[in-house]
N, C-alpha and C positions, 0 to 999 in steps of 0.2 A: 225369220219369217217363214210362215208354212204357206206353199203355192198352190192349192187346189188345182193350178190350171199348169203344171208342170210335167202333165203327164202317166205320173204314180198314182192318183186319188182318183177315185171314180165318182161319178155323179151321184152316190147314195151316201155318199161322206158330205159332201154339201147338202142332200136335204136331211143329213144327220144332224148336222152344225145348224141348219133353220129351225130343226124340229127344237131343238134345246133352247136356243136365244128367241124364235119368234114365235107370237101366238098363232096354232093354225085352228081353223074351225075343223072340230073332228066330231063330224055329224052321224057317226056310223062306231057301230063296235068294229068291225075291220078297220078303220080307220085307226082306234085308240088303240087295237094290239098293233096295227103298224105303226104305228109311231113308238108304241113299248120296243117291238122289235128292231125297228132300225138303232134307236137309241144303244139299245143293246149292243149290237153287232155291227153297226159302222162308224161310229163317231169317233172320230179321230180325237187323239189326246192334242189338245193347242196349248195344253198350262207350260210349256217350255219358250213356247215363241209370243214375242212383242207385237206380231202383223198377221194378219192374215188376208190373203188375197184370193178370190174368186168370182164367179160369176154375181151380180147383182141380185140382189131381193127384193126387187121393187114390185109393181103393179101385175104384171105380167109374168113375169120371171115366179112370183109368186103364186099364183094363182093354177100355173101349170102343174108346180110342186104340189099345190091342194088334190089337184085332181090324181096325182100318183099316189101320194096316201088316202086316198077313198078308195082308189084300186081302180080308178076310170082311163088311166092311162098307162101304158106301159113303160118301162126304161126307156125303149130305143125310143118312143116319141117324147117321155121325158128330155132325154140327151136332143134330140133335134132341138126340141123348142128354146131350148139356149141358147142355139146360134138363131132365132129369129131376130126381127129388127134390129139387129146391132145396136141393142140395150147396153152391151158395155160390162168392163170390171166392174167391181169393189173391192178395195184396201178397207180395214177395218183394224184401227189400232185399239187394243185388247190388253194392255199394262200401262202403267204407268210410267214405265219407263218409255214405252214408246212414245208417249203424251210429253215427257220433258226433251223429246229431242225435236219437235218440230219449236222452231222461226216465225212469228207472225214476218212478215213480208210486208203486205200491203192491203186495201179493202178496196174492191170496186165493184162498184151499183151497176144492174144491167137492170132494163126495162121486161118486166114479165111481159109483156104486149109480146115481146119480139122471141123469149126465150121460151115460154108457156107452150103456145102453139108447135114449136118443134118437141117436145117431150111426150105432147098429147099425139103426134104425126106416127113419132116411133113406137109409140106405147099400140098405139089401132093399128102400124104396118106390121108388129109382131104378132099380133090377136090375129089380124086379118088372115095373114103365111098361113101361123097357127089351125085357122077354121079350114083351108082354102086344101093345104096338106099332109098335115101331121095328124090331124084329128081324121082324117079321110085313108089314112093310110089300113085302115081293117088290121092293125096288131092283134085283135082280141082274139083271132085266129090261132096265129103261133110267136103272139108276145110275150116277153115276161115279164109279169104284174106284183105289185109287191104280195100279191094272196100266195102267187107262185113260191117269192122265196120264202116267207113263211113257211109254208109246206115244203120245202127241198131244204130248209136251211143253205142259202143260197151262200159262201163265201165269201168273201171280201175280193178275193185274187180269181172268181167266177169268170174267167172269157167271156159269158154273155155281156158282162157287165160292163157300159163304156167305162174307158176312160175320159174323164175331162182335158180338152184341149182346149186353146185359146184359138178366137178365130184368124 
């Protein structure tokens, strides 16, 4: 299993691993060389490992990442906006082999009435944080923007560069 949230990998290793597996809208030429660019230079090799675990790509979670490759937001608010709402991991199993080790268990029905409303709750307390802080913080000052490492050819092992932790 590769951990994104182990410490070693930074936050442009997961929007390396999004840029590759999910569709982003890349509304901008900066946008499509960052995405060439990161593709290039951060994206971790996963063809060794059966799992991979890190932050979630959902609603939110994604949308932040949109706004890093447009160049609208920096790392360091990239990296905050992960711990917003306590959206949570993802496990993602990525071979077949990891597909023949899981157990069906058991099935059970929950009511979206009761489960829907809490996912919409935490999805608007992340956005909300999101508008209220992180987007308020003025990085354009002296943040670094992916235009940045494009022009610095930023490293992978870059000190600016968070690392990802688990909350």
């Amino acid at each position: 299993m590769v951990d994104l949230l182990d410490g070693t990998h930074t936050v442009l290793e997961w929007i390396a691993l999004l840029l590759a597996n999910r569709t982003f809208r890349l509304g901008s030429e900066l946008a499509r060389d960052a995405r060439d660019y990161l593709l290039a230079s951060f994206l971790p090799d996963t063809a060794p490992y059966d799992v991979i675990r890190g932050y979630r790509a959902d609603d939110s979670y994604f949308s932040f990442a949109e706004a890093f490759v447009e160049g609208t937001l920096s790392i360091d608010q990239l990296a905050r906006s992960l711990y917003l709402g306590k959206l949570g991991v993802q496990v993602v199993l990525v071979s077949s082999r990891a597909f023949d080790h899981l157990r069906f268990v058991e099935a059970c029905s929950v009511q979206a009435e009761a489960y829907y409303p809490k996912f919409v709750a935490r999805d608007e307390a992340a956005r909300q944080e999101y508008r209220s802080t992180v987007r308020g913080a003025h990085d354009y000052r002296d943040g670094l923007f992916v235009l940045d490492l494009m022009r610095k050819e930023v490293a992978p092992d870059d000190p600016r560069i968070q690392r990802m932790l688990p909350e």
